[in-house]
Each structure stands twice: as C-alpha cells, then as structure tokens.
C-alpha positions in Angstrom: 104.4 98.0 75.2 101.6 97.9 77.4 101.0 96.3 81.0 99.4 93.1 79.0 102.1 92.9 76.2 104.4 93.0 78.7 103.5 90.2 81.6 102.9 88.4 78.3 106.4 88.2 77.4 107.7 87.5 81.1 105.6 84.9 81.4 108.0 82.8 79.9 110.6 84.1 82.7 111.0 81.3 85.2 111.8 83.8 88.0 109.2 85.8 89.7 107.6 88.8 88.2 105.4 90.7 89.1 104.4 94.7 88.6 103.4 97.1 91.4 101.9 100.5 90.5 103.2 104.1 91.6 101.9 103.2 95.2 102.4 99.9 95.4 99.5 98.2 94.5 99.9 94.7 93.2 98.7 95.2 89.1 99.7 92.2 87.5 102.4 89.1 88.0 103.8 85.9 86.0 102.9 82.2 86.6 106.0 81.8 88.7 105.0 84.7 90.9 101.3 83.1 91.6 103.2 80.1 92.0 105.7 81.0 95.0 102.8 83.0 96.8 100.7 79.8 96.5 103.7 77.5 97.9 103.9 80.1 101.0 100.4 79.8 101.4 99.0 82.5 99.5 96.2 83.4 97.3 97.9 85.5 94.8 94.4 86.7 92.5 93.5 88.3 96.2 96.9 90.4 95.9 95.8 92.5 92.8 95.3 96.2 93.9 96.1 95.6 97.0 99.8 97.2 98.7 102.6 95.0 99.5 102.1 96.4 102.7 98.5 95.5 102.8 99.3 91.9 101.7 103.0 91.6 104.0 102.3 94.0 107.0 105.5 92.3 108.2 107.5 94.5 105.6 106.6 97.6 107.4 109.3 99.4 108.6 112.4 97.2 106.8 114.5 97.3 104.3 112.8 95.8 101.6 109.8 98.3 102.5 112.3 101.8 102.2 114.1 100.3 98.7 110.1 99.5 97.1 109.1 102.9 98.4 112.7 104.4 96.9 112.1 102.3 93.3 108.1 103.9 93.5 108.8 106.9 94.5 112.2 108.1 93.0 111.6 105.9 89.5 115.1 104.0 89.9 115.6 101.0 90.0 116.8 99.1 93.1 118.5 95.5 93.7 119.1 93.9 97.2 118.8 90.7 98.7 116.4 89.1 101.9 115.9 86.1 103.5 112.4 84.8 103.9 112.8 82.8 107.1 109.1 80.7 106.7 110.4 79.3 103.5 114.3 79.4 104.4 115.2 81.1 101.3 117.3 83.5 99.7 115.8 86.2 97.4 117.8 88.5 95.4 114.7 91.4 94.1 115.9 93.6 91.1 113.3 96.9 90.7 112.8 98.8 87.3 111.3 101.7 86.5 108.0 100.9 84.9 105.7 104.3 85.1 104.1 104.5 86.8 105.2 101.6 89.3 107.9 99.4 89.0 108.5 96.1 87.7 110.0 93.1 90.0 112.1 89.9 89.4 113.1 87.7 92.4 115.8 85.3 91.8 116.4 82.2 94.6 119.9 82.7 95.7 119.8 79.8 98.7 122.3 78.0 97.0 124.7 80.8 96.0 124.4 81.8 99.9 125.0 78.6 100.8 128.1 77.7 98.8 129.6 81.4 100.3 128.9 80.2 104.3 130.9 76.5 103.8 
C-alpha cells in the first residue's frame, strides 16, 4: 500500500497519526494529528518535510528524541509514554516500522494516569 492508501485508511483513526521518513521528516499525518498540533497552537501543513527536531527543538536531547531516532534508525518499533506539560496531557506514542520512516499513533492516557495517582 502506498504512503496515500495508507493515511487514507487511518484517517478514520480518531488517535493521532502521523508518518515521519528515515530521518525524521514530517511526510504525511491524519485529521486528528492536524488537529492536536492546531489546539497546541500549531500550523501542522508547515510541519511537512520538516524534522521533529526542527519543528519541537525542545525534544533534543530526551527520551522521546533517542526512541524516534531508535524506531528510524534500527526499523523497530518503539512504545513509551510523555507528558506534554503546555497541554497537561498524557501521550502514550507507539512507532512501526514503515520503510523507510516510521509510522506514529499517539493515544491520550490523562485519564488512565489519573485514575492510577488517586
């Protein structure tokens, strides 16, 4: 299936998705993708080709930077969780292998974190 075919059929995911290539350039994502970036105040059609570094310097250096560049570079995939303190969210990001690149799904866990601290 190709790039097209395949944001096609996650469009109808309601979690974020988007695809990076082999070095991390933005290629294409789903509604709800465009639609998070937009609610954090971001123009997500600027995003395309550009690095997730470029776009969130911020990530330089973390942990979600060394398991994208371990998903891009090693072609597994990768699952962990961050907390996105602007929007006071939980994210749980699952990689796959998408050659090149990888494909990525965010999934708001606030309230599974939430129930776990009471």
């Amino acid at each position: 299936m190709d790039t097209f075919g395949l944001m096609k059929l996650l469009g109808s995911v309601s979690d974020p998705v988007m695809r990076l290539d082999g070095k991390g350039k933005y290629m294409s994502m789903n509604a709800a993708a465009e639609q998070t970036f937009i609610r954090l105040g971001h123009d997500p059609i600027t995003f395309i080709g550009r690095t997730v570094w470029d776009v969130f310097p911020e990530l330089k250096g973390t942990t979600t930077h060394h398991d994208l560049r371990r998903a891009l570079e090693d072609d597994v995939p990768i699952s962990y969780e961050f907390y996105h303190a602007a929007e006071q969210r939980w994210y749980e990001v699952r990689g796959f292998p998408c050659a090149p690149g990888a494909l990525l799904v965010f999934k708001d866990i606030t309230e599974r974190k939430l129930s776990v601290n009471k």
